[in-house]
N, C-alpha and C positions, 0 to 999 in steps of 0.2 A: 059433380063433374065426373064421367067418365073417359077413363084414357081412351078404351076400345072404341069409342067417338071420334076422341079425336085423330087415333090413328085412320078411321074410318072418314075423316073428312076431305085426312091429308091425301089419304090415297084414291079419293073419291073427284077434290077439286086442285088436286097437285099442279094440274096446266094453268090455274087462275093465281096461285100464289107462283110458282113460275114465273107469269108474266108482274105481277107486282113485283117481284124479287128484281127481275132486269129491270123494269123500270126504275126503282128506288136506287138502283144502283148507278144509273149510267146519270142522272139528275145528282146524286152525294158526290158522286167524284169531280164528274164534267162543272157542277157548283164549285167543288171544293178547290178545283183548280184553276179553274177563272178565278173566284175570291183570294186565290194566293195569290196570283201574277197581280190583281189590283190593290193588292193588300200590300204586295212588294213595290209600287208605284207610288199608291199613296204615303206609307210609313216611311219610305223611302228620302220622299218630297219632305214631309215633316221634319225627318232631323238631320237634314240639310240646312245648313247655318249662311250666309251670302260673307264673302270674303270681307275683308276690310276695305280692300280697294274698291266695292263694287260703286257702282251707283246708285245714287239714292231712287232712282226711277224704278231697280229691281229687286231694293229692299222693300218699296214701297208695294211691286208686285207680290213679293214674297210673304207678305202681312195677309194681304187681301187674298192667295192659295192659300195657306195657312186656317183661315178665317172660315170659308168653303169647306176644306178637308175636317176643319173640327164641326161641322154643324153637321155635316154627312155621314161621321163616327157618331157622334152621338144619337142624331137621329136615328139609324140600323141596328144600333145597340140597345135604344132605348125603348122602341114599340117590339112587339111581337111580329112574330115572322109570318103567322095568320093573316094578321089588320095588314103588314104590310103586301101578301099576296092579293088579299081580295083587293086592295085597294089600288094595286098596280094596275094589274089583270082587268079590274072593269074601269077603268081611267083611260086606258089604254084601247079595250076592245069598244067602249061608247064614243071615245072622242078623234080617234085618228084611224086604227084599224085593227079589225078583226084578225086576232094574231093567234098562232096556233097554242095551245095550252101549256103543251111540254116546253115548246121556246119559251113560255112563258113563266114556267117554273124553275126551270136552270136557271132564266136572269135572275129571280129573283133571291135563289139561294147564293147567286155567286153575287151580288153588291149587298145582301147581307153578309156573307163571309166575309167579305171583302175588308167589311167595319172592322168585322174582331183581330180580322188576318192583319190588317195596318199598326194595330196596337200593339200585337206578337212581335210584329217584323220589328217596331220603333222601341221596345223593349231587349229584342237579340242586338239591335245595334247599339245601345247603350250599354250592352252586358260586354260589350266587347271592349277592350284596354284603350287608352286613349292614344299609349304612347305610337299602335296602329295611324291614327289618322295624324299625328304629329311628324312621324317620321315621313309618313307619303307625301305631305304638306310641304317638309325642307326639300324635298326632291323637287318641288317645283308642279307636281300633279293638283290638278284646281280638285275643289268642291267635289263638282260630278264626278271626278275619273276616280278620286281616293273615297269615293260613297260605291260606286259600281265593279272597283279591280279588288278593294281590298276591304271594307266594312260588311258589305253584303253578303259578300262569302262565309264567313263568319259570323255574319247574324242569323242567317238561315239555319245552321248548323246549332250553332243555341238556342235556336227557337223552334226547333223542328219536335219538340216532344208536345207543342202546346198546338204545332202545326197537324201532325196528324191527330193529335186529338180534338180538332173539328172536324174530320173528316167521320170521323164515329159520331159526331155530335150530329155532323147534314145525314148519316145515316140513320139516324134515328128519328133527328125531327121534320125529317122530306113527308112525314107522315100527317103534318098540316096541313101539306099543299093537296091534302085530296079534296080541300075546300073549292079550290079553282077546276075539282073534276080529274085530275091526272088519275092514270091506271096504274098507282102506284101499291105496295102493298097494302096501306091501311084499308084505300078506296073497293080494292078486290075484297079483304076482310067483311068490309059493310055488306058486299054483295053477297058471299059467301051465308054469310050470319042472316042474311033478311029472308033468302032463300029458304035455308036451314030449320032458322029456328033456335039454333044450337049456339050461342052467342058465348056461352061461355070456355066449350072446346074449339069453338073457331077462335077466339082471342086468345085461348093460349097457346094453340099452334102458330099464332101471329109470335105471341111474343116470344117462343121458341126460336122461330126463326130469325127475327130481331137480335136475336142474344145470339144466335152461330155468326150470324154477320160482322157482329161488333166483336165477339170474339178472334175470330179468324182476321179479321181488320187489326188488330191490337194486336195478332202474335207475329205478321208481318212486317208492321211497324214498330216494333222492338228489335227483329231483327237489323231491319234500317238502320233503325238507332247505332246498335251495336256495332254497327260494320261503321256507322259517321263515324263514334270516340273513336275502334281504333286508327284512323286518318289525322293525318295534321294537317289540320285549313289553318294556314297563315299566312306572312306574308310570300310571293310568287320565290320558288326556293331559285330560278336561277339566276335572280338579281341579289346579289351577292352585298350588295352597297347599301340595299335597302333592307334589309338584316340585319346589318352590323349597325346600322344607324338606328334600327327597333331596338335590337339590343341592348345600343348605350346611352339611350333615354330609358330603359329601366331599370337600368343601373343605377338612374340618377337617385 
């Protein structure tokens, strides 16, 4: 391998990695951020318990979500994010409609993240104290309000190190989706290489630039980080009642 190659590639097809670079990026995020918001609906839904009073009609629907949500984790966790594109992507363009490629690679990254981002989310909500949902509960606040004013807040904030690091994970493996064709980095690479010739300085200016991405992505989101710990997400500081009443259930 020669470097003067590679720097001769980069300087040669800069506008074609250029455009994979936007592409790969605006598919890792726009995925990674749909996959939260479904991830925070789903994990959400999951450890959501139905009160004692409910009725049996909405524990009965609560089984049968339940039931759904765990076949839909498992499934997006379970196959490959390859099988599961090609197999969206031409299900989709043979039998209902010919649907644009890139809309069709952000669904796909964002209801696979969505799997891993549910189990994040139903892990920060467990990592959170219990005497939180005990105390919102005496206040009289149902299920939903004490899952969305005061658990969630706090689970996102616990789970946020596992949260951005999907976001480096959809940067990196957006690079299967060139299977459905997207002009994403790896797809430009092939091109670049087939061109060339030069397949082994064209893939490690690839992975060069793979590695600044995820790098610069990592020293941001430790920043993030850093700035969540020093904040207190707790309970809402100007209810004063709701406080004192966390407080002296951990007391107990």
């Amino acid at each position: 391998m020669s470097l003067s190659k590679c720097f001769e590639i980069l300087g040669k097809y800069y506008p074609s990695f250029l455009l994979g670079v936007r592409t790969t990026l605006i598919v890792a995020f726009i995925g990674t951020f749909i996959g939260f918001l479904i991830g925070l609906f789903v994990g959400g839904i999951r450890a959501i318990r139905p009160d004692k009073t409910a009725r049996s009609s909405s524990v009965i629907f609560k089984k049968i979500v339940d039931i759904f949500i765990k076949i839909y984790v498992e499934v997006f966790r379970g196959t490959p994010m390859m099988v599961q594109a090609v197999f969206i992507y031409y299900l989709v363009y043979t039998n209902i409609v010919r649907w644009d490629k890139m809309f069709a690679a952000i669904f796909v990254i964002s209801i696979n993240t969505g799997a891993y981002m549910a189990e994040i989310i139903r892990s920060g909500i467990q990592a959170v104290d219990p005497g939180q949902n005990e105390a919102a509960r005496s206040l009289g606040m149902s299920s939903m309000q004490t899952m969305m004013d005061v658990i969630l807040p706090q689970a996102i904030k616990n789970a946020f190190p596992a949260i951005g690091n999907e976001l480096i994970v959809n940067i990196k493996d957006s690079s299967v989706l060139m299977i459905i064709s997207i002009t994403e980095l790896m797809f430009q690479s092939n091109s670049i290489a087939g061109t060339t010739y030069r397949f082994t300085e064209t893939y490690f200016v690839t992975a060069m630039i793979y590695l600044c991405l995820t790098s610069l992505s990592s020293v941001v989101l430790n920043a993030i980080e850093k700035r969540l710990n020093n904040t207190k997400t707790s309970l809402p500081q100007s209810d004063t009642s709701f406080k004192s009443i966390s407080i002296a259930k951990e007391d107990l």
